[in-house]
N, C-alpha and C positions, 0 to 999 in steps of 0.2 A: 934554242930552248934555254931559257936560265933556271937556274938550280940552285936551293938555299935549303942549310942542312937535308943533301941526300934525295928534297922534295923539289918537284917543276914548278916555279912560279908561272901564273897565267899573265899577259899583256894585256894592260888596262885593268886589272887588275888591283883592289888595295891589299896589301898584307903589314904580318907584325911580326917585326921580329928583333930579342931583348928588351921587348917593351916599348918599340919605339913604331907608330904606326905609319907607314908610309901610304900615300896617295895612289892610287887609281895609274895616273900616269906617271910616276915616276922611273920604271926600267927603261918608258921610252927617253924619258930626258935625262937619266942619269948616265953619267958618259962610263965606260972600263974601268977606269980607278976606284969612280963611288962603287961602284957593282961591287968590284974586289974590296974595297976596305970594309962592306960589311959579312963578305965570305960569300957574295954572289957567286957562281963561275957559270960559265957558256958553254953546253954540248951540242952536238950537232943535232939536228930533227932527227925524228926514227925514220928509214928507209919507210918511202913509200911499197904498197903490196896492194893486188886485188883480194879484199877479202871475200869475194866470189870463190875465189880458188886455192888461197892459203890461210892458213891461222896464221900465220907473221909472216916477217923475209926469210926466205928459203924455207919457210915449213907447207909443204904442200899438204891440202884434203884430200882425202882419202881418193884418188883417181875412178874406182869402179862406180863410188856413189854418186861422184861426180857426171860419169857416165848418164847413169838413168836419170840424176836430175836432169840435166841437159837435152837427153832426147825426150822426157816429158815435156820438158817447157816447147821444143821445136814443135813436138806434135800438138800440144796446146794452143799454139801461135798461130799454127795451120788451121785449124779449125775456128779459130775467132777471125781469120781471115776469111771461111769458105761460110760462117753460120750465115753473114748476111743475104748472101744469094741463096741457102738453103732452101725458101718457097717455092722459088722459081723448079726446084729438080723436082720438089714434092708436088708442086701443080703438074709437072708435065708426065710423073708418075701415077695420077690421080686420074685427069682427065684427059691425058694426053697433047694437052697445048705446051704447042714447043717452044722449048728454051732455046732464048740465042746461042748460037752454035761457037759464038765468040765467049763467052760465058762457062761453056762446058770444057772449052779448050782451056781458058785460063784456072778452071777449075784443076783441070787434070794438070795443069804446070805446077798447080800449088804443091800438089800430090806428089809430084814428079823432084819440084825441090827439098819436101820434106824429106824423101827416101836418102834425097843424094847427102842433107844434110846428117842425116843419124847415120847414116853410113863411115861420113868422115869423124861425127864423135864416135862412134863404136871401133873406126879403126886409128885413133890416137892412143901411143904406148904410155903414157905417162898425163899428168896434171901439168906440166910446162907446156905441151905439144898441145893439149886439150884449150888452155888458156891462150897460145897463140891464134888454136883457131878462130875460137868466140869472141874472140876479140880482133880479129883479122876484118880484112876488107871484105868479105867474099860471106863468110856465116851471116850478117843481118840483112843482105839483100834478098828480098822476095819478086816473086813476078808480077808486075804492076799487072793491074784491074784491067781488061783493054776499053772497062764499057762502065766506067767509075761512076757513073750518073745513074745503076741499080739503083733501084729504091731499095732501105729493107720491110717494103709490106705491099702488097699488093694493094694498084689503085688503080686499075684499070677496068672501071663498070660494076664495079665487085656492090652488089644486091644483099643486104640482108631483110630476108624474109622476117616474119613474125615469131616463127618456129625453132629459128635460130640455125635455118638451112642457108648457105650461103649459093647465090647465083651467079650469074653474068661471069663467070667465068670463062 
């Protein structure tokens, strides 16, 4: 990062400074000496940080709010993964036609890794601990689909009457 009176100059960038306007590329082609003769100097970049989980380096958010955003987003996740087979539970609660039993299974693993997932955000003591999870290997895996070739809408004979009563179910 360069720095001219106190301020960042941006790369590719033009500025002005004492009247005198410099071009677009010029920090890239002007070597140390020109920098320094016009009172350029060079600081290091800001430490990189996830702004997920801190306001800068070393300042962590607040850990508890953290907490509930996190297990809302999980259980949010969960159910934009379970909405598409949704029908499938609702027909077989309606009329009884069964749902693939591979389907119910992979339903209840969804279920299964939501719990274990807010489980380990709810039992992380700090914002370090919480960031390491969610950003871990293990937090964005979900249970793959066994039968990914669901539809999401029923199209199997499905009749609509005149009336707006549906059949062939």
């Amino acid at each position: 990062m360069f720095i001219l009176d106190g301020k960042p100059l941006a790369l590719d960038r033009a500025f002005t400074h004492d009247g005198v306007q410099y071009p677009a590329n010029w920090l890239r082609l002007a070597g140390p000496a020109e920098r320094a003769a016009i009172g350029i100097t060079e600081a290091p970049d800001p430490e990189p940080y996830d702004q997920r989980f801190y306001w800068g380096p070393g300042l962590p958010k607040d850990h508890t709010q953290l907490v509930e955003q996190w297990s809302q987003q999980t259980r949010t996740t969960a159910n934009t993964l379970l909405a598409p087979t949704d029908w499938i539970i609702i027909r077989e609660a309606d009329n009884g036609k069964a749902a693939d039993p591979a389907i119910k299974t992979w339903r209840e693993n969804i279920r299964l890794a939501t719990g274990t997932k807010i489980t380990a955000i709810t039992g992380t003591a700090d914002t370090d601990e919480l960031a390491a999870y969610i950003t871990g290997a293990e937090y964005p895996v979900w249970p793959s689909d066994s039968d990914s070739s669901v539809s999401p809408a029923p199209d199997d004979g499905v009749v609509f009457a005149g009336d707006g009563v549906t059949s062939g179910f």
